[in-house]
C-alpha positions as CSV (number, residue, x, y, z in Angstrom):
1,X,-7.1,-9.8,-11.1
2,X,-3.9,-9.6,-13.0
3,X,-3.1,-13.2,-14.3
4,X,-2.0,-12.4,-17.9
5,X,0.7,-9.7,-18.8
6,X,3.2,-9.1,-21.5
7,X,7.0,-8.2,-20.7
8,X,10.2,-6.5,-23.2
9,X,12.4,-8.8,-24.3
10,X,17.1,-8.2,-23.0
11,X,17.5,-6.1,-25.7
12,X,14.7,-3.1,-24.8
13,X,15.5,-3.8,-21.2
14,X,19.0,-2.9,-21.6
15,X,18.5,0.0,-23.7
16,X,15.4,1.4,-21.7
17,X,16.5,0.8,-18.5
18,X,19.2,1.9,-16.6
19,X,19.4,-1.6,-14.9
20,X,22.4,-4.2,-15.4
21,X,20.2,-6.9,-17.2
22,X,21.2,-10.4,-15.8
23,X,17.6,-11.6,-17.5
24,X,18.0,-13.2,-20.9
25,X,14.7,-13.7,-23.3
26,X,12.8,-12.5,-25.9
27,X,9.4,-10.1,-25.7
28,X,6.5,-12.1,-24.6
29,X,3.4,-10.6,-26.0
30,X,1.1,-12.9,-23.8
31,X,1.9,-14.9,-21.2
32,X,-0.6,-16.2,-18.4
33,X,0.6,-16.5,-14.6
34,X,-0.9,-20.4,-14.3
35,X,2.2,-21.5,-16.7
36,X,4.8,-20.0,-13.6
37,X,7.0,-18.2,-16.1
38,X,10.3,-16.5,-15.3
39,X,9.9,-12.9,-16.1
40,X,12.4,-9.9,-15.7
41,X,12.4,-7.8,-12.0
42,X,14.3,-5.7,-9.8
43,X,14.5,-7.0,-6.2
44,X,15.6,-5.0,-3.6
45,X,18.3,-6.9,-2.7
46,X,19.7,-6.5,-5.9
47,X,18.5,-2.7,-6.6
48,X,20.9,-2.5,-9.9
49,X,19.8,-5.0,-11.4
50,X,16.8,-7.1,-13.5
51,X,16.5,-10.7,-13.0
52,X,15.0,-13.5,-13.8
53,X,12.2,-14.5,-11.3
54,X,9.1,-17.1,-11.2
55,X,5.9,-15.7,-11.1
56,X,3.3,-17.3,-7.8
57,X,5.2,-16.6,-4.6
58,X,5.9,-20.1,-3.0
59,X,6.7,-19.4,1.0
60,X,9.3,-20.9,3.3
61,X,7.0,-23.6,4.6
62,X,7.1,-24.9,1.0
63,X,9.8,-27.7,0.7
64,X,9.9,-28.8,-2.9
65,X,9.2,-28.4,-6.6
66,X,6.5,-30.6,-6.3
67,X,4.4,-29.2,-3.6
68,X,5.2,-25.7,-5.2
69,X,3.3,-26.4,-8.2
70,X,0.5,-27.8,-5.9
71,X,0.4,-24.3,-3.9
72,X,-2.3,-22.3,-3.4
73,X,-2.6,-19.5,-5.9
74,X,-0.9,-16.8,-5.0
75,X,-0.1,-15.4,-8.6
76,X,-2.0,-12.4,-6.9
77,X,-1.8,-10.4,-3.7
78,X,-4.5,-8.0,-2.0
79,X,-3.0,-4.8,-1.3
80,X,-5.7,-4.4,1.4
81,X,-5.0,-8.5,3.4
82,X,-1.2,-8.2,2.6
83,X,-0.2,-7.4,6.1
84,X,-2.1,-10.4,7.5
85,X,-2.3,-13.2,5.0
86,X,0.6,-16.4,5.3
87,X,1.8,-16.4,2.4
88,X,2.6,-12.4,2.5
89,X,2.6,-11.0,5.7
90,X,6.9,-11.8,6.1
91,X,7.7,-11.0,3.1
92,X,5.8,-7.5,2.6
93,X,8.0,-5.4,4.9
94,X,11.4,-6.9,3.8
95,X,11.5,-8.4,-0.1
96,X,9.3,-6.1,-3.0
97,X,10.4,-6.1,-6.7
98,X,9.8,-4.1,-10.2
99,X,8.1,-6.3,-12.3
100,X,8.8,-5.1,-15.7
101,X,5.8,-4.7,-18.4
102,X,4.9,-3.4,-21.7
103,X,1.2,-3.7,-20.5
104,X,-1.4,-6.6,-19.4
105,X,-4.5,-8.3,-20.0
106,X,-7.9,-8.1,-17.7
107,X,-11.3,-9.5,-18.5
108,X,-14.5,-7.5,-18.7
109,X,-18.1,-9.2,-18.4
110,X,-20.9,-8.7,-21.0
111,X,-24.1,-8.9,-19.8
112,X,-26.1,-12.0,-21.2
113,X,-22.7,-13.3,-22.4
114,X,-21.2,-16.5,-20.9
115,X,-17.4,-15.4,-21.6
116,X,-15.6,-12.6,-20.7
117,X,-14.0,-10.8,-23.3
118,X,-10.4,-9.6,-22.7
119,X,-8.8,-6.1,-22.8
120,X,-5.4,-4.9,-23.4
121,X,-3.9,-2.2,-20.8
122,X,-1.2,-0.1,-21.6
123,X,0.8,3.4,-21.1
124,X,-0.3,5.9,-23.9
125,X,3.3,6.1,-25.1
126,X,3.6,2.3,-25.2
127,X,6.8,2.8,-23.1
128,X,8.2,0.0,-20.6
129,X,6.4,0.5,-17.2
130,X,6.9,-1.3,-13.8
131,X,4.3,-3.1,-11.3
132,X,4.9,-4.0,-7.9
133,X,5.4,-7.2,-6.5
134,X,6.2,-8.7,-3.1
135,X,8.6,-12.2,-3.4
136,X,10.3,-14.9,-1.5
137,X,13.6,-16.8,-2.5
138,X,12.1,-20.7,-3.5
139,X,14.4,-23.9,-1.8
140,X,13.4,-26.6,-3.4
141,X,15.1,-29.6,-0.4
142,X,15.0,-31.9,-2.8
143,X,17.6,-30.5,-5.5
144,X,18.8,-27.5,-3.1
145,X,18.0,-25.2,-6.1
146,X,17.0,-21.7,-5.1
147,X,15.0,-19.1,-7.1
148,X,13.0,-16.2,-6.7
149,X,9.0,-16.3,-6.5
150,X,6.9,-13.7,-6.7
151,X,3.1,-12.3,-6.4
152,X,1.4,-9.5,-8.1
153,X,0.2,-7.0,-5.9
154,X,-3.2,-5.7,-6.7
155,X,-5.2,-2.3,-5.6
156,X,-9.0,-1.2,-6.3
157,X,-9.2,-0.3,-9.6
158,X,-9.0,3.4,-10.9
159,X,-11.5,4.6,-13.0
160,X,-10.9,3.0,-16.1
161,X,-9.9,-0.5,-14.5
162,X,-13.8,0.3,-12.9
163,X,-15.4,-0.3,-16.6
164,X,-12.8,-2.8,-17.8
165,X,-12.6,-5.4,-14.8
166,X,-16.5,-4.6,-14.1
167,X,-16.9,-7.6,-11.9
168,X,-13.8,-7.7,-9.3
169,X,-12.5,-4.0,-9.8
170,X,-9.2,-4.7,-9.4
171,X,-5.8,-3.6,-10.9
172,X,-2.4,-4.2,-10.6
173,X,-0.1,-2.1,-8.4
174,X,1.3,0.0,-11.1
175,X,4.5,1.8,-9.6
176,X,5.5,5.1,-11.7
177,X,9.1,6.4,-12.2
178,X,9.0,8.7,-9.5
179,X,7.9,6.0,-6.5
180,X,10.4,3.1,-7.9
181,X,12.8,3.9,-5.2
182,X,11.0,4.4,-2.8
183,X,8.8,1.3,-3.1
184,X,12.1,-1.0,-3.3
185,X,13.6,0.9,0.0
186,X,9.9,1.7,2.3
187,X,11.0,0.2,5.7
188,X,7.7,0.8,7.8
189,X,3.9,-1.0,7.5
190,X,3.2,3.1,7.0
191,X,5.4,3.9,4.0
192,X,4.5,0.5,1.9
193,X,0.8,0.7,2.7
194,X,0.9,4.7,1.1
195,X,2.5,3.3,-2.2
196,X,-0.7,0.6,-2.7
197,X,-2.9,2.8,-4.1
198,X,-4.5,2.8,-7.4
199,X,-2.7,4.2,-10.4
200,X,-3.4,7.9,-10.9
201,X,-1.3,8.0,-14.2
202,X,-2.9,7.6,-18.0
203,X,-3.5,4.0,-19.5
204,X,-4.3,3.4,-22.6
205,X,-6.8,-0.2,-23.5
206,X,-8.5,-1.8,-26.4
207,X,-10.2,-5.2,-26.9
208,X,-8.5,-8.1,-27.9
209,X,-8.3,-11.6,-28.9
210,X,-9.2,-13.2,-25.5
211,X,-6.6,-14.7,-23.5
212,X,-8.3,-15.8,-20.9
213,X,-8.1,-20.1,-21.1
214,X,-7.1,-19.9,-24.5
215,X,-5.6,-22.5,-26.5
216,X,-2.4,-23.0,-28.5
217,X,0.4,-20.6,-29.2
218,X,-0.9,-16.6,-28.1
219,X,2.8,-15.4,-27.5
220,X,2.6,-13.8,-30.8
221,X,2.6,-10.2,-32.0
222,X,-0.7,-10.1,-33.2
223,X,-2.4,-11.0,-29.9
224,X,-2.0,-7.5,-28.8
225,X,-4.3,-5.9,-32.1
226,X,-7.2,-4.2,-31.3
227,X,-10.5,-6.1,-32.8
């Protein structure tokens, strides 16, 4: 599953992107969904524009800050149970978003080995690219605050993600240039469920430091070199 991504900082969102960039931080090299981070998007109320929004989708039925953090985990959503699981199945049709990456982090098992080890995945050109996510706007009663939330969708993995992830083989919903629009603006079950499919495109990956329940500081450029 996708837990663990890294994201471009203002300054390469606003010159790679077309988008008026509300969203103000540096690059994150590594960053893992447990911590609830604010990371850049596009909602589709708000097509022109990247945001800041909190990763793990906390519904309606949610009240406050406190029982958010106590929430299921629902850093991920299955493309294939979207349609009928709580936490997704109102939000789906009505509220998707861009999440914006420079690539992310998935674990593949060694046989005999008790850890995973963790690979880096990435566009060949190293360019920005987008994943999908379905989200909910956050109340918390207790301050009146509001702020997006939002979930990761996931797909069966392509071939590559196959050898990589080797136990779940899963990906995340990677949504190319040429679908961005209309994944923001599919009104019908039909359309959305067309654009969940596994990425057809070229990745690039290589092994890395691993990530996965690591310790200390990994938001650092170096956590991204191949080993």
């Amino acid at each position: 599953m996708c837990y663990h991504v890294s994201t471009p900082g203002s300054t390469d969102l606003t010159v790679k992107t077309d988008k008026k960039v509300i969203y103000e931080a540096n690059e994150i090299y590594h960053v893992s969904g447990f911590t609830r981070p604010y990371l850049p998007v596009t909602l589709n109320e708000s097509q022109d524009s990247i945001v800041a929004a909190r990763w793990k989708l906390i519904p309606f039925w949610v009240k406050t800050e406190d029982d958010a953090a106590k929430y299921a985990n629902t850093l991920n959503a299955e493309s294939e149970s979207i349609f009928e699981k709580a936490s997704y199945k109102n939000s789906i049709l009505k509220t998707r978003g861009l999440l914006y990456v420079n690539g992310f982090y998935e674990p593949h098992k060694v046989a005999g080995q008790k850890d995973t080890e963790n690979y880096y995945i990435y566009t060949p050109t190293k360019e920005i690219f987008t994943i999908g996510v379905v989200y909910a706007n956050f109340k918390d009663y207790e301050t009146n605050n509001v702020y997006p939330t939002f979930s990761v969708i996931t797909t069966a993995a392509n071939p590559l993600l196959e050898e990589i992830h080797n136990e779940k083989k899963r990906m995340p919903l990677i949504i190319p240039p040429d679908r961005r629009d209309a994944w923001l603006n599919a009104s019908t079950k039909e359309d959305v469920q067309q654009l969940m499919i596994p990425y057809e495109g070229e990745l690039g990956a290589h092994k890395v430091f691993r990530v996965t329940g690591a310790k200390g500081d990994t938001n650092r450029p170096d956590i991204q070199d191949a080993i």
